[in-house]
GUMI-362207 format. One record per atom (N, C-alpha, C): x, y, z; residue in three letters. Coordinates in nm, 3 decimals. Example, Ala and Ser with C-alpha at 12.3 -4.5 7.8 and 13.67 -1.06 7.14 Angstrom:
<nodes>
<node u="1.319" v="-0.569" w="0.780" type="ALA"/>
<node u="1.230" v="-0.450" w="0.780" type="ALA"/>
<node u="1.320" v="-0.330" w="0.780" type="ALA"/>
<node u="1.285" v="-0.225" w="0.708" type="SER"/>
<node u="1.367" v="-0.106" w="0.714" type="SER"/>
<node u="1.290" v="0.003" w="0.787" type="SER"/>
</nodes>
This chain:
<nodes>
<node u="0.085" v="-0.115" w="0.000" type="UNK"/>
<node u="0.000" v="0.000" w="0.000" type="UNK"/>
<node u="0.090" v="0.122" w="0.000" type="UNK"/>
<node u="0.051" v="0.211" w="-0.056" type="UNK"/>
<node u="0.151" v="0.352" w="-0.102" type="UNK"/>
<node u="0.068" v="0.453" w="-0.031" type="UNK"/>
<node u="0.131" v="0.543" w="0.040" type="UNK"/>
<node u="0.068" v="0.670" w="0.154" type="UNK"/>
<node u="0.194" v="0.786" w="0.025" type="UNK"/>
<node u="0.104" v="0.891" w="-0.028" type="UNK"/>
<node u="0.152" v="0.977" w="-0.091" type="UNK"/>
<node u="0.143" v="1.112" w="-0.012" type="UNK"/>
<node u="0.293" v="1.183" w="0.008" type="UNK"/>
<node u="0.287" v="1.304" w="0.049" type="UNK"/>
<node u="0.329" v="1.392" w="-0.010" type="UNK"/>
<node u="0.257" v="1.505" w="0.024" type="UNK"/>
<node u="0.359" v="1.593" w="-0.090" type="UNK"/>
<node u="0.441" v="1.679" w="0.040" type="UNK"/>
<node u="0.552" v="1.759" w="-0.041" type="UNK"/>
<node u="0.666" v="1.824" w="0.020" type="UNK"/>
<node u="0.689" v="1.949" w="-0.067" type="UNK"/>
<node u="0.689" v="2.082" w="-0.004" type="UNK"/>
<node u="0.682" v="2.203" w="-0.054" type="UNK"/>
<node u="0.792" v="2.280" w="-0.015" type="UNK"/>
<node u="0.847" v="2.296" w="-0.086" type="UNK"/>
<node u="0.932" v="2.452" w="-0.076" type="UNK"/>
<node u="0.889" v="2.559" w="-0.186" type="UNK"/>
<node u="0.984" v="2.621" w="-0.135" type="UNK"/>
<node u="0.968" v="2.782" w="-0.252" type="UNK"/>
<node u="1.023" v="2.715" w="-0.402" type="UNK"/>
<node u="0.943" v="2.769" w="-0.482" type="UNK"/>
<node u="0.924" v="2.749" w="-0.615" type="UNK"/>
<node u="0.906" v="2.643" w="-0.637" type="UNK"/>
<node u="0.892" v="2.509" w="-0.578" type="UNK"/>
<node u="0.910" v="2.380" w="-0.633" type="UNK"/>
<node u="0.786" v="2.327" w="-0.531" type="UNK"/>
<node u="0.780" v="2.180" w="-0.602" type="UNK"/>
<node u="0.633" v="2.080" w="-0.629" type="UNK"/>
<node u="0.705" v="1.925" w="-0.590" type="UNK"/>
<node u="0.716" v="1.860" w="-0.499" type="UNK"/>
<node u="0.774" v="1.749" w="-0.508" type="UNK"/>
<node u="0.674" v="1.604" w="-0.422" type="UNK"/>
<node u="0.669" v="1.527" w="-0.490" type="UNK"/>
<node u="0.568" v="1.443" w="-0.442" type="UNK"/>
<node u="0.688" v="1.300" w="-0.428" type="UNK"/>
<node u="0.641" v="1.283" w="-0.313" type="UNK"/>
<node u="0.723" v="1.135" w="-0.298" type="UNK"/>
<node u="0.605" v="1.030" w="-0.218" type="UNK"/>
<node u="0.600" v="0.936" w="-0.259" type="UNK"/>
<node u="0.574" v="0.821" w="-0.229" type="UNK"/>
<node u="0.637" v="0.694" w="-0.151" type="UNK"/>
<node u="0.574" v="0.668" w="-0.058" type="UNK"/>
<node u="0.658" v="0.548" w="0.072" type="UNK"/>
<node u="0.570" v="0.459" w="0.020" type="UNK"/>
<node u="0.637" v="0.282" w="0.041" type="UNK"/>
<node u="0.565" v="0.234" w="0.058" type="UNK"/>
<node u="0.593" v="0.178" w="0.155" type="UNK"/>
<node u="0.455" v="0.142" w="0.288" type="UNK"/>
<node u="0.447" v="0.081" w="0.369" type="UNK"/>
<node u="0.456" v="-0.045" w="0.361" type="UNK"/>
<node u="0.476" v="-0.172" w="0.451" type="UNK"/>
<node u="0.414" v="-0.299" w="0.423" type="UNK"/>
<node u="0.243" v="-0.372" w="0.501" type="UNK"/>
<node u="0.189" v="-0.385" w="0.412" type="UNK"/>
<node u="0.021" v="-0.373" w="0.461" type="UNK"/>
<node u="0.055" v="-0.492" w="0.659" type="UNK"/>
<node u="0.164" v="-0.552" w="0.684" type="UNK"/>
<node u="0.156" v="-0.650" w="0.802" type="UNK"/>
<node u="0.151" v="-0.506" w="0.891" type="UNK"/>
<node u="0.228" v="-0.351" w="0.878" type="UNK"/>
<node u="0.252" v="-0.293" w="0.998" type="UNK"/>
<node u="0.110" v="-0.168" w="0.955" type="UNK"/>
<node u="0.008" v="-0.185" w="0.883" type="UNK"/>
<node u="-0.090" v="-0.139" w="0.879" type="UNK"/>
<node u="-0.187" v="-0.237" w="0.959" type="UNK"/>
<node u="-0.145" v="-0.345" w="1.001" type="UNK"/>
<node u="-0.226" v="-0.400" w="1.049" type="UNK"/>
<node u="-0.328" v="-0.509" w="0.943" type="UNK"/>
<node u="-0.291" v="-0.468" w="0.785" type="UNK"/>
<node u="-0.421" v="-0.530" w="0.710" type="UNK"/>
<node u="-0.299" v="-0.684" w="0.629" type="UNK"/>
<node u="-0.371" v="-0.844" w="0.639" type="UNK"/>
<node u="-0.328" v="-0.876" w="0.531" type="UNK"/>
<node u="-0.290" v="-0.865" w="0.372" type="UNK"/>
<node u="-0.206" v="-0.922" w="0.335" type="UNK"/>
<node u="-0.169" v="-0.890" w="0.173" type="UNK"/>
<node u="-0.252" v="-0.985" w="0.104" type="UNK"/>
<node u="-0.322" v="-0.903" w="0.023" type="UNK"/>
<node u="-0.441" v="-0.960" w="-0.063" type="UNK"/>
<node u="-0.362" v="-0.995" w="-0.210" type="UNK"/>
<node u="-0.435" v="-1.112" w="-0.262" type="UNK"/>
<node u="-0.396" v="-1.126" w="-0.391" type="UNK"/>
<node u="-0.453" v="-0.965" w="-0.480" type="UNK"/>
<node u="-0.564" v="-0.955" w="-0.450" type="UNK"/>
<node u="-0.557" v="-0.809" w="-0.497" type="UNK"/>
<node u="-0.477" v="-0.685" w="-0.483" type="UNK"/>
<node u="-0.447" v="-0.663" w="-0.336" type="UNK"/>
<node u="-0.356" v="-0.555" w="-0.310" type="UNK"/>
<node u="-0.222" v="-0.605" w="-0.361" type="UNK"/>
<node u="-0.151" v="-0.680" w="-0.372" type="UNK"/>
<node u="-0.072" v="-0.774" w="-0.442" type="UNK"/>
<node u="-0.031" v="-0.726" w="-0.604" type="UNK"/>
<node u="-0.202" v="-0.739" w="-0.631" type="UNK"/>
<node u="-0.174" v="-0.744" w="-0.812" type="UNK"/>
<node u="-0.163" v="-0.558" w="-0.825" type="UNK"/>
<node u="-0.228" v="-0.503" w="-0.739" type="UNK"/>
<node u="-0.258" v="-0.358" w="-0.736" type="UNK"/>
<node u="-0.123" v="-0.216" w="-0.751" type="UNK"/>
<node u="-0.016" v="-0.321" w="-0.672" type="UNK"/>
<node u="0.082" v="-0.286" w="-0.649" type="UNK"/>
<node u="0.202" v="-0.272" w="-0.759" type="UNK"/>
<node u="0.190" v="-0.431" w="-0.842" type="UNK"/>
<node u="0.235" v="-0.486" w="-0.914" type="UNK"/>
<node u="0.213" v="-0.385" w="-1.068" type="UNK"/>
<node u="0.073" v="-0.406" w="-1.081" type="UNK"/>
<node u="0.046" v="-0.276" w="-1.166" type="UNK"/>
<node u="0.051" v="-0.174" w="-1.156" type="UNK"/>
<node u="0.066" v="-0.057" w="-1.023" type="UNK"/>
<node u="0.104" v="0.042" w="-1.053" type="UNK"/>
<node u="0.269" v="0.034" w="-1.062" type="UNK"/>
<node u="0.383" v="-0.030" w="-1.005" type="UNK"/>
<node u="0.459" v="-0.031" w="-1.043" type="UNK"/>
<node u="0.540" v="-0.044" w="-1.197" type="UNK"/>
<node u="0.458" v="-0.145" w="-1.246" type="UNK"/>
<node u="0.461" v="-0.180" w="-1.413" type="UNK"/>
<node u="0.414" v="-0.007" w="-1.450" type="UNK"/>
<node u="0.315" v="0.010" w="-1.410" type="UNK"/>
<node u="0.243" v="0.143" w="-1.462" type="UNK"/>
<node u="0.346" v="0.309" w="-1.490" type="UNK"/>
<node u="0.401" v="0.266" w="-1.349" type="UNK"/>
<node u="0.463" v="0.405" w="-1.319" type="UNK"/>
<node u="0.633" v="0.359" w="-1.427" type="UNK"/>
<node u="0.661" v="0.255" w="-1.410" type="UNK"/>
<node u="0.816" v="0.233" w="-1.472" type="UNK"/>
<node u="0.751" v="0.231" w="-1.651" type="UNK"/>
<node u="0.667" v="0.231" w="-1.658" type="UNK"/>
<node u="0.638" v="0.268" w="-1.857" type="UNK"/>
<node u="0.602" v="0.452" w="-1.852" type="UNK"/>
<node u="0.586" v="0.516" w="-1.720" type="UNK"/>
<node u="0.591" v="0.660" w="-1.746" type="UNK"/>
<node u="0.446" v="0.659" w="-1.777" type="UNK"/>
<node u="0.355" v="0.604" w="-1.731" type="UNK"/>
<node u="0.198" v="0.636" w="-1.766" type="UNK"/>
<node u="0.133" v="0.662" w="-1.714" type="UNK"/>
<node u="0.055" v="0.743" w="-1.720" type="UNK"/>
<node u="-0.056" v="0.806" w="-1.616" type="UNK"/>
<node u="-0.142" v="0.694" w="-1.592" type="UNK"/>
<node u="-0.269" v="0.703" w="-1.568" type="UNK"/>
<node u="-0.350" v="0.603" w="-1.500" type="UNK"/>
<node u="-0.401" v="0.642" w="-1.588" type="UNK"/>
<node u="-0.470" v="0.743" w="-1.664" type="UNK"/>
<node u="-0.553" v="0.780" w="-1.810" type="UNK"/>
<node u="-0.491" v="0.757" w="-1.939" type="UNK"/>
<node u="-0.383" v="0.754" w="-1.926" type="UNK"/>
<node u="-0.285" v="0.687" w="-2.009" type="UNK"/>
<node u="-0.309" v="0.542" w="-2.046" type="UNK"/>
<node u="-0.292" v="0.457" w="-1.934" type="UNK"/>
<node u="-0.303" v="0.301" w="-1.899" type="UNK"/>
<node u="-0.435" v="0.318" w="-1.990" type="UNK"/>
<node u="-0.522" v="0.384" w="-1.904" type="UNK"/>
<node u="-0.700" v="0.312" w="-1.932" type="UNK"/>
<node u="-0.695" v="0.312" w="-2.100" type="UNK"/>
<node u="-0.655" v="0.436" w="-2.101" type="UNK"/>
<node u="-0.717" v="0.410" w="-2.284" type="UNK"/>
<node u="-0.628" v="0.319" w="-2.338" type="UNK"/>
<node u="-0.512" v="0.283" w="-2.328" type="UNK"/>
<node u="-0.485" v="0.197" w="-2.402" type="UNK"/>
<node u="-0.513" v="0.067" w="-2.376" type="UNK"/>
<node u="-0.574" v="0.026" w="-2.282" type="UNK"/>
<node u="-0.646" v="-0.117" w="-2.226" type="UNK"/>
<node u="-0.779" v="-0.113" w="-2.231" type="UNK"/>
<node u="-0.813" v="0.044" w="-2.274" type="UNK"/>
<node u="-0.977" v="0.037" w="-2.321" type="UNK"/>
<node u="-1.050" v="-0.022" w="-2.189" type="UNK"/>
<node u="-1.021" v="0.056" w="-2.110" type="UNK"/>
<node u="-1.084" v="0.031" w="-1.977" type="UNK"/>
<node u="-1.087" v="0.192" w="-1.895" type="UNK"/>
<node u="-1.208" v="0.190" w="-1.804" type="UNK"/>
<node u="-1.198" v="0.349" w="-1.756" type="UNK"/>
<node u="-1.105" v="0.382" w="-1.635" type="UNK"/>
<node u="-1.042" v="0.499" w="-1.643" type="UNK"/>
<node u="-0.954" v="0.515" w="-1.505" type="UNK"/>
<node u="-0.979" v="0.489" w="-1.344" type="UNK"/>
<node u="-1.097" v="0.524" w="-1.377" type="UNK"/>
<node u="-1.111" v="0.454" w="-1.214" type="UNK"/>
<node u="-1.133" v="0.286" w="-1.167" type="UNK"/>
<node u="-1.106" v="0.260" w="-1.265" type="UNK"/>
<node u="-1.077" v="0.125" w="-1.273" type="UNK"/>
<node u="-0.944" v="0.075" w="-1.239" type="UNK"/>
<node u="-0.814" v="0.154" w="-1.308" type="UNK"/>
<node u="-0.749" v="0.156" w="-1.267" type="UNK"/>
<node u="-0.694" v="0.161" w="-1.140" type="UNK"/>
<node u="-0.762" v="0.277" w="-1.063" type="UNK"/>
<node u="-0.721" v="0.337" w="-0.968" type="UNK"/>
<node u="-0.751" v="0.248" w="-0.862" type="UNK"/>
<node u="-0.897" v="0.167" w="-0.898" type="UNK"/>
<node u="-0.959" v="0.079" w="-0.814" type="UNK"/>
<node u="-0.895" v="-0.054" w="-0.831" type="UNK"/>
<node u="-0.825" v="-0.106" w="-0.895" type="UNK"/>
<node u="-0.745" v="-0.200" w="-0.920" type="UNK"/>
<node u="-0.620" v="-0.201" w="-0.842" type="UNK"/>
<node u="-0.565" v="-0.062" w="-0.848" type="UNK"/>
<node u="-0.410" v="-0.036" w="-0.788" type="UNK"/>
<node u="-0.424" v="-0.057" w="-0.664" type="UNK"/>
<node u="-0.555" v="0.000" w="-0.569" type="UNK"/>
<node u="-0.548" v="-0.010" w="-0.450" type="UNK"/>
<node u="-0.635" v="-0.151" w="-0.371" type="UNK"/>
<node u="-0.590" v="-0.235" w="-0.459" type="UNK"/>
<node u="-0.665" v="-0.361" w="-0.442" type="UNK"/>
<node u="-0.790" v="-0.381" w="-0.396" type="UNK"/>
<node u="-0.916" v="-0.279" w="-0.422" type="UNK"/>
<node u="-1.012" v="-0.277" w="-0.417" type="UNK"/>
<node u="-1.135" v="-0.344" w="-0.534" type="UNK"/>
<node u="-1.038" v="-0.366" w="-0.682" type="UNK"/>
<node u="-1.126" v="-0.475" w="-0.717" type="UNK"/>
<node u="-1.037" v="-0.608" w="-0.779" type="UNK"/>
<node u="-1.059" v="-0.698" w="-0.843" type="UNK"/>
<node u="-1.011" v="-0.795" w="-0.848" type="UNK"/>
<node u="-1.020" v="-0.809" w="-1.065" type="UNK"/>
<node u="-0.881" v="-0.828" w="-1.086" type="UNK"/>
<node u="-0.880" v="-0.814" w="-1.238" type="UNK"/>
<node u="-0.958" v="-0.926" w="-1.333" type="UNK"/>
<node u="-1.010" v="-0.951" w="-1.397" type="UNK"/>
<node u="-1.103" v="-1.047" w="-1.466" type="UNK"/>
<node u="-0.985" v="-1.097" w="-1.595" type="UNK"/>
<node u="-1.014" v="-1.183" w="-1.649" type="UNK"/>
<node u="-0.851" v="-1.231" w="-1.731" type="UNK"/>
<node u="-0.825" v="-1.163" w="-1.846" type="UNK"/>
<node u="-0.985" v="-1.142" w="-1.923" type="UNK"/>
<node u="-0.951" v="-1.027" w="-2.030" type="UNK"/>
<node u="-0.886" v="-0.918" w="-1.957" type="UNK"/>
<node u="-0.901" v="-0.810" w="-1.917" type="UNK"/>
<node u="-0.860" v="-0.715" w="-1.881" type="UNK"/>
<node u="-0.747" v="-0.754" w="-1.850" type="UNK"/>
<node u="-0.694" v="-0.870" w="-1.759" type="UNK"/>
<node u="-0.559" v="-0.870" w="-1.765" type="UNK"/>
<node u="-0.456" v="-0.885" w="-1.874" type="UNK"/>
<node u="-0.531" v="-0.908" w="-1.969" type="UNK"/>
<node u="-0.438" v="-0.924" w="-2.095" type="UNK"/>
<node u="-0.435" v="-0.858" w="-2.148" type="UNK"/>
<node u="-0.529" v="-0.756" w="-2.139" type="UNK"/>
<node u="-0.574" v="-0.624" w="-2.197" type="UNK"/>
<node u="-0.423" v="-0.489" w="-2.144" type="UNK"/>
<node u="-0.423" v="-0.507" w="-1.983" type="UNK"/>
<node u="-0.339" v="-0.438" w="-1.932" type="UNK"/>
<node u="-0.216" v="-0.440" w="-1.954" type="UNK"/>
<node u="-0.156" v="-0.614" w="-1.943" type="UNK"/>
<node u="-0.029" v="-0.648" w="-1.995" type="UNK"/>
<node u="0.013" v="-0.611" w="-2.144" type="UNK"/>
<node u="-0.089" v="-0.610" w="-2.263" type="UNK"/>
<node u="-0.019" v="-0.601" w="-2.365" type="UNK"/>
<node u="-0.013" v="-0.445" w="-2.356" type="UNK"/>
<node u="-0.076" v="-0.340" w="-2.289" type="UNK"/>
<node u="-0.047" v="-0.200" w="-2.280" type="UNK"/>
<node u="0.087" v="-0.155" w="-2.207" type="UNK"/>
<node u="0.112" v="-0.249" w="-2.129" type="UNK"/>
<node u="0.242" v="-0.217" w="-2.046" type="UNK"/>
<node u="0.394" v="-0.292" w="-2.097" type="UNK"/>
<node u="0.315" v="-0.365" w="-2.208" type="UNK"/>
<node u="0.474" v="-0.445" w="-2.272" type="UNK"/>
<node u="0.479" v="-0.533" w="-2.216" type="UNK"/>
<node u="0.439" v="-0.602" w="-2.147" type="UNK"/>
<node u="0.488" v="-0.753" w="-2.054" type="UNK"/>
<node u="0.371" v="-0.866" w="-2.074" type="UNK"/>
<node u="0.435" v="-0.977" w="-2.062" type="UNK"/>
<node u="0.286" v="-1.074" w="-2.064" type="UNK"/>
<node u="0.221" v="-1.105" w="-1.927" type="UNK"/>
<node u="0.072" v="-1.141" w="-1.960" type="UNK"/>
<node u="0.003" v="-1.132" w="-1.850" type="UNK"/>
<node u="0.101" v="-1.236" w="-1.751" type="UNK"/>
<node u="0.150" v="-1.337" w="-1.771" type="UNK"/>
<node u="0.261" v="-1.433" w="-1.741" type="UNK"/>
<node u="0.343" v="-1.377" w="-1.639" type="UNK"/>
<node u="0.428" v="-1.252" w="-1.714" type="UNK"/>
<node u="0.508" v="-1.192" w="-1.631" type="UNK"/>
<node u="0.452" v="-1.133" w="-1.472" type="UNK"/>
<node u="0.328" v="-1.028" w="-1.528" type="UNK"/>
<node u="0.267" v="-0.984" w="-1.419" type="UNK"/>
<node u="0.199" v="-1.076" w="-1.293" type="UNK"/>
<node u="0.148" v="-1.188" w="-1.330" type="UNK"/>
<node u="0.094" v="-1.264" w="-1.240" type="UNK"/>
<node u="0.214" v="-1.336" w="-1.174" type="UNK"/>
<node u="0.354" v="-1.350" w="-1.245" type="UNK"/>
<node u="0.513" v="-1.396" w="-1.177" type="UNK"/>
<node u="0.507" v="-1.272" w="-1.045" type="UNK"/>
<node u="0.474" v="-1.173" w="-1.148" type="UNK"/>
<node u="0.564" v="-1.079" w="-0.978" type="UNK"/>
<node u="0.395" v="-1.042" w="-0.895" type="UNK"/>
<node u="0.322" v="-1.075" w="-0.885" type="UNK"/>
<node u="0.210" v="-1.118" w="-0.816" type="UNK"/>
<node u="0.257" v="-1.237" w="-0.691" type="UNK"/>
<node u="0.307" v="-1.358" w="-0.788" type="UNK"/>
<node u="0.337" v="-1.410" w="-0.690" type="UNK"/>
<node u="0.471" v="-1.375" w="-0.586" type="UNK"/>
<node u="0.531" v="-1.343" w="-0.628" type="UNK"/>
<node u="0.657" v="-1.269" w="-0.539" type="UNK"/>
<node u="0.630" v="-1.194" w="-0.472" type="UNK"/>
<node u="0.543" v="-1.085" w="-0.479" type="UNK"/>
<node u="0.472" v="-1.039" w="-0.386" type="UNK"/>
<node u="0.398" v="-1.117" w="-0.265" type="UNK"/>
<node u="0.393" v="-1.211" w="-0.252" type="UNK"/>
<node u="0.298" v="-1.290" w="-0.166" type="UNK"/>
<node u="0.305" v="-1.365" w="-0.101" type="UNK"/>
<node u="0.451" v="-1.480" w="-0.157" type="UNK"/>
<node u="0.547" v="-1.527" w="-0.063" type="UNK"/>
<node u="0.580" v="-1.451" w="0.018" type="UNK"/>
<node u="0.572" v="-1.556" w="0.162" type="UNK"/>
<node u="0.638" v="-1.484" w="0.299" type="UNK"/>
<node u="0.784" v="-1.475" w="0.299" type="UNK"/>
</nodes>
């Protein structure tokens, strides 16, 4: 799970992102929060917005958004849909799914 803050000085805009691990939030790691993670990482290392992603997976952004934060669960089209937008096969993504999940 990712807690985004932003950080201000004079003239400048800087946003950094932590990620926590969901055991010291107290919440288990979901195969969803899992895959959520997985894709925004894929997401953010191709340089794409989340409106970016959607249209090219022909899916709406808040879908995305609701995906990233493991609030819904990906259906297999769409996952193949996502992977061929991000360059990787659905294969790959569901690999680092599982790496994510091992203890």
């Amino acid at each position: 799970m990712h807690f985004t803050f932003a950080q201000y000085t004079w003239k400048t805009f800087r946003i950094q992102t932590v990620t926590l691990l969901p055991s010291i939030l107290g919440k288990t790691l979901t195969a969803e929060i899992a895959f959520g993670q997985v894709l925004r990482e894929a997401r953010r290392a191709r340089g794409l917005s989340q409106e970016a992603l959607a249209a090219e997976a022909s899916v709406e952004r808040n879908y995305i958004s609701l995906l990233e934060l493991g609030r819904n669960s990906v259906s297999i089209r769409v996952l193949f849909q996502l992977a061929a937008a991000l360059g990787v096969s659905a294969s790959e993504l569901m690999r680092r799914v599982e790496r994510q999940l091992k203890p």
